[in-house]
N, C-alpha and C positions, 0 to 999 in steps of 0.2 A: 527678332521676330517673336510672337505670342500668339497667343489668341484667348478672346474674350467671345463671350454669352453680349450678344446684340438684339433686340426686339426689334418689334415696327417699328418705323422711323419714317422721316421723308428723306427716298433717295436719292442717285445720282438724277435716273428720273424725272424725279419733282413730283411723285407718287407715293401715298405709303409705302411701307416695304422693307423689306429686312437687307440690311445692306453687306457686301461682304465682306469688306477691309474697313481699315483706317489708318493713319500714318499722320504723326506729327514729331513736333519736339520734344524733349524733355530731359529735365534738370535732372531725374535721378540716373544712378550709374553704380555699380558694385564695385568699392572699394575696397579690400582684403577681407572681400567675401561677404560684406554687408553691403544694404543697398542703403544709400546714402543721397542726398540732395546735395548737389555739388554746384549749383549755387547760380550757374549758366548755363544754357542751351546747347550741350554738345554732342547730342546721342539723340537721334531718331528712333521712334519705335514703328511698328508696321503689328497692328491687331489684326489678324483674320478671324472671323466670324463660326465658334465651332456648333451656333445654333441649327439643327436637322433644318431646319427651311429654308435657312439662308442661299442663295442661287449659288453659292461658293461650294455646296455641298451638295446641290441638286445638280449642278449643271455638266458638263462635257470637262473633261483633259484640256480642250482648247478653253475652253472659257477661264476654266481655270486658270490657265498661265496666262491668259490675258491680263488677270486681275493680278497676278503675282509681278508681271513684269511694269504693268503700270504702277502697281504703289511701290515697284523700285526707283522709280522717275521720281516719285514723290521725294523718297529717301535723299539721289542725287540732289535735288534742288534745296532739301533740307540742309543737308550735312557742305553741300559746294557752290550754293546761290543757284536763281531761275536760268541763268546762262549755261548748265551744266547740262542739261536738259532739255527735250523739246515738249515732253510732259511739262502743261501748266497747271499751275494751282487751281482747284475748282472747287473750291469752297468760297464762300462770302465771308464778314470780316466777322460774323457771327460762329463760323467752321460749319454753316447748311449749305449742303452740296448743292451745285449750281449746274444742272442738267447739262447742258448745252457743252459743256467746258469737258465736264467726266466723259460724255460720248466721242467727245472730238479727241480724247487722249485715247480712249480705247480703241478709235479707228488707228490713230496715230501708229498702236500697237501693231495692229492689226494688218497693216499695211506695210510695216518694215519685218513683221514676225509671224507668216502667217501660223495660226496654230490651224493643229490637223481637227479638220470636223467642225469647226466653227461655224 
């Protein structure tokens, strides 16, 4: 896990907006301590958003591990197929998040995890 500087955007949403994670694949991976392109898809990253605006950084404890425990769904599905999971991919084949999908995992969350305050 990391975290990167994210601006406006279109978010989960489907609104401007600053978003708080993101989570896919990638080729690079540290080798005897260099980072290295390793040539296939076998390491997930998961970016949280350390921009002050960002809702990740405004919001509640719950909201918080909401979004921490859904882009581990992501990771699962990344790293051991969509079957490992009941978090689904919600992004288009372009990676713009697709409102409807993002919310339905965060209920998803929500509903097996309540967080406290949310």
């Amino acid at each position: 896990m990391t975290e990167t500087y994210m601006g406006s955007q279109v978010t989960s949403n489907g609104s401007i907006g600053i978003a708080n994670a993101l989570t896919g694949g990638t080729m690079w991976s540290f080798v005897n301590g260099s980072l290295v392109n390793v040539g296939h898809y076998g390491q997930v990253y998961v970016a949280f958003n350390y921009n002050p605006s960002a809702p990740f950084n405004t919001g509640s404890v719950g909201y918080d591990m909401t979004t921490v425990l859904h882009e581990l769904g992501h990771v699962y599905s990344d790293l051991y197929g969509p079957d490992s999971t009941k978090i689904v991919n919600d992004t288009d084949s372009n990676n713009n998040p697709i409102a409807a999908l993002s919310a339905s995992n965060d209920s998803l969350v929500n509903a097996n995890c309540p967080p406290p305050g949310h």
